[in-house]
N, C-alpha and C positions, 0 to 999 in steps of 0.2 A: 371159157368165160362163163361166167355165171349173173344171172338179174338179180341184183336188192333194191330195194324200198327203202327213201326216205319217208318217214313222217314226221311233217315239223310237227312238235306241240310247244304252247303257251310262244312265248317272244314278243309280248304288246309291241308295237312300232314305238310307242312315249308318242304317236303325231297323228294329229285328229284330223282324219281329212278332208273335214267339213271347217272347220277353225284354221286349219296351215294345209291349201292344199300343195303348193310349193313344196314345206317338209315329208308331204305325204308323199309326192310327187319322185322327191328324191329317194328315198326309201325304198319306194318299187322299185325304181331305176337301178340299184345296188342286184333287188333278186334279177333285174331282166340280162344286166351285167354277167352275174355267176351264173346261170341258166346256159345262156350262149356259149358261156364260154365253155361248159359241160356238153354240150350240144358242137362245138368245136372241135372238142376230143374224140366225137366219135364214140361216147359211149352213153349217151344222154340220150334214153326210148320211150320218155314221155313223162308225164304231169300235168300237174295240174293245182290251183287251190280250188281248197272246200268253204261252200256255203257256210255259215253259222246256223243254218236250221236246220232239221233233219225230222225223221221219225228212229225207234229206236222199238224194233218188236222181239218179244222174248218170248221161250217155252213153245211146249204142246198146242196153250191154247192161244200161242201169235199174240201175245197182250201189246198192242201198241201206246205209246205214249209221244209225246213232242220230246224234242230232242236234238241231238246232244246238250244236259244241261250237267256238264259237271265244272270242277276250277279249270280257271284260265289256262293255268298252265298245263294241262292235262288236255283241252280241247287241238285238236287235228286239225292243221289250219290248213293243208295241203299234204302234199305226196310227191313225189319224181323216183320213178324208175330209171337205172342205171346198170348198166352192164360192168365187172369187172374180174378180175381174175383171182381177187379172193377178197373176204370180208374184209381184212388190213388197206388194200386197196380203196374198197368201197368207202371207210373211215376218211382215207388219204382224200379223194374226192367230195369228202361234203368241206373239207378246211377251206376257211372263206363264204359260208353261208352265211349271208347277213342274221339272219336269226340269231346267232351266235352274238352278237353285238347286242342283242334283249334279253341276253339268260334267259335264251330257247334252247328248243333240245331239238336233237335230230337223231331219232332211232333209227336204228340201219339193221333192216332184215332181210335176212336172206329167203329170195321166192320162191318157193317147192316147185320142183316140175312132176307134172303128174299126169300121166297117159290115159285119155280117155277113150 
C-alpha cells in the first residue's frame, strides 16, 4: 500500500454561506458524507481544508509576499491523504467528491517516501 494526496483546486460551492446558509450547510454535509465514508474503508489518514490566506516565500533571498493569489480554479482548497494500492485505486476512491459536481479538480499524487 502506498499514500497519495488529494488536492482539491477551484470547485465554487455556486452557495454563499452568509446569503443561504441552509445550501451552504448542505454542501459541507455532502464532503462530511464522502470523508466518512473514506474513513470507513479504512484508508482515509487524514486532511484537511486550507484557509484562503497564506504567505507565499520564494528564492535565496526568502521574498515573502500575501498569498495565495492566483485563479480560482487553481487555488487549493484543501487536501486528504489516503492510503491505496496503486494510483488507479487512488483515482477509484476520490469518484464521488462533491467537488466534482463544481468543475473541481482533484489531483492525485502520489507521496514519496523518504528515509531520513
Amino acid at each position: 500500500m502506498s499514500k497519495y494526496m488529494f488536492l482539491f483546486r477551484g470547485g465554487e460551492p455556486g452557495v454563499d454561506p452568509m446569503s443561504d446558509p441552509a445550501g451552504f450547510g448542505a454542501y459541507m454535509m455532502t464532503w462530511k458524507t464522502w470523508m466518512e465514508n473514506l474513513a470507513k474503508s479504512g484508508k482515509y489518514l487524514g486532511g484537511d481544508p486550507l484557509e484562503a490566506t497564506g504567505r507565499t516565500v520564494t528564492g535565496k533571498a526568502m521574498k515573502m509576499t500575501d498569498g495565495p493569489f492566483v485563479e480560482g480554479k487553481e487555488i487549493v482548497g484543501g487536501y486528504v491523504i489516503v492510503e491505496a494500492a496503486s494510483i488507479e485505486d487512488a483515482v477509484k476512491m476520490s469518484e464521488g467528491c462533491p467537488i466534482y459536481t463544481h468543475d473541481g479538480v482533484v489531483e492525485i499524487r502520489p507521496v514519496q517516501h523518504v528515509d531520513f
